[in-house]
GUDO-613386 format. One record per residue (C-alpha): residue number from 1; residue in one letter; y, z, x. Coordinates in steps of 0.25 Angstrom, whole numbers, plus 5000, padded with zeros to 4 digits. Last residue first. Example, Ala and Ser with C-alpha at 12.3 -4.5 7.8 and 13.67 -1.06 7.14 Angstrom:
 num residu   py   pz   px
   2      S 4996 5029 5055
   1      A 4982 5031 5049
end
This chain:
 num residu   py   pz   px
  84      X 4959 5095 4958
  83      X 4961 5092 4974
  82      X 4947 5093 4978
  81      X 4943 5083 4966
  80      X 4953 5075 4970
  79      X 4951 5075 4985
  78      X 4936 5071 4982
  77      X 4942 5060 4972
  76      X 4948 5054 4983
  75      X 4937 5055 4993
  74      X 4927 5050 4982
  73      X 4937 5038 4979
  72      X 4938 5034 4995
  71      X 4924 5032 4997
  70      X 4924 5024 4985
  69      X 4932 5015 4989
  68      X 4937 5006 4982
  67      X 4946 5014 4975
  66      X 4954 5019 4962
  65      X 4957 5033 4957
  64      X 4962 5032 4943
  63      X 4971 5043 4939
  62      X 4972 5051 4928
  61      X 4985 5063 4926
  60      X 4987 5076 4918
  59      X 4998 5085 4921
  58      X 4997 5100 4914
  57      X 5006 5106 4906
  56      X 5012 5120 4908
  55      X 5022 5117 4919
  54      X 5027 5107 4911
  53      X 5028 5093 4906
  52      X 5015 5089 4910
  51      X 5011 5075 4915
  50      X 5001 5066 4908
  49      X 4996 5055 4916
  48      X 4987 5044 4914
  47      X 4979 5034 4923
  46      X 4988 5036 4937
  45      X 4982 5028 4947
  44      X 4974 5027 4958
  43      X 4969 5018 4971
  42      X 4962 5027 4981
  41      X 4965 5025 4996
  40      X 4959 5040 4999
  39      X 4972 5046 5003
  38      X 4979 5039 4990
  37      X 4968 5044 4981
  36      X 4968 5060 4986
  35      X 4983 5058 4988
  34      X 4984 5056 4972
  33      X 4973 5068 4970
  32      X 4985 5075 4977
  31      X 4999 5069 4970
  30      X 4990 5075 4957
  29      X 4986 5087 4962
  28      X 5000 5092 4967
  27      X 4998 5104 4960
  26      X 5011 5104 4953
  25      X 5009 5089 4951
  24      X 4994 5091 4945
  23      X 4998 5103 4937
  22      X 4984 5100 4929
  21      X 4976 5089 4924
  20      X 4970 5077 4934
  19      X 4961 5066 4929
  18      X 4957 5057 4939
  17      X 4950 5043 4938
  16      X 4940 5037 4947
  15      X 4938 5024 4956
  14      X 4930 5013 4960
  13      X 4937 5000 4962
  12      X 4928 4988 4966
  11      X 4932 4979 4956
  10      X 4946 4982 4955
   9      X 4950 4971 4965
   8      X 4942 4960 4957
   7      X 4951 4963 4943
   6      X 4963 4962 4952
   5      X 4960 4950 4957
   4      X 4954 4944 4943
   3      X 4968 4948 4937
   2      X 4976 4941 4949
   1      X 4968 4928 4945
end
């Protein structure tokens, strides 16, 4: 029964996925676009990550952005797009 729950709460989540390359810590991109979804009340998580190991590699991270509203998913991904 807990399945079937879970299954019905996802139903009417819209949402959109996020790929962000770059110095994304020294940057602060990436604690950015987070505050971007928190701000907003969007759900997401981190899909894949690949982190640099040094000043000339680049960090690479997907998240899924998640929401019933979508109101709230336009002005995320607004403040995403302004931010990248």
């Amino acid at each position: 029964m807990a399945a079937q729950n879970e299954a019905n709460e996802s139903c009417n989540l819209q949402g959109f996925t996020l790929c962000l390359q770059g110095h994304l810590f020294d940057t602060q991109a990436f604690n950015l676009c987070l505050n971007a979804c928190e701000d907003n009340g969007v759900n997401f998580r981190v899909i894949e990550w690949v982190v640099g190991q040094s000043e000339n590699q680049q960090t690479s991270v997907s998240i899924q952005a998640m929401s019933e509203n979508e109101q709230a998913l336009d002005t995320a991904r607004s403040k995403v797009n302004s931010i990248c």
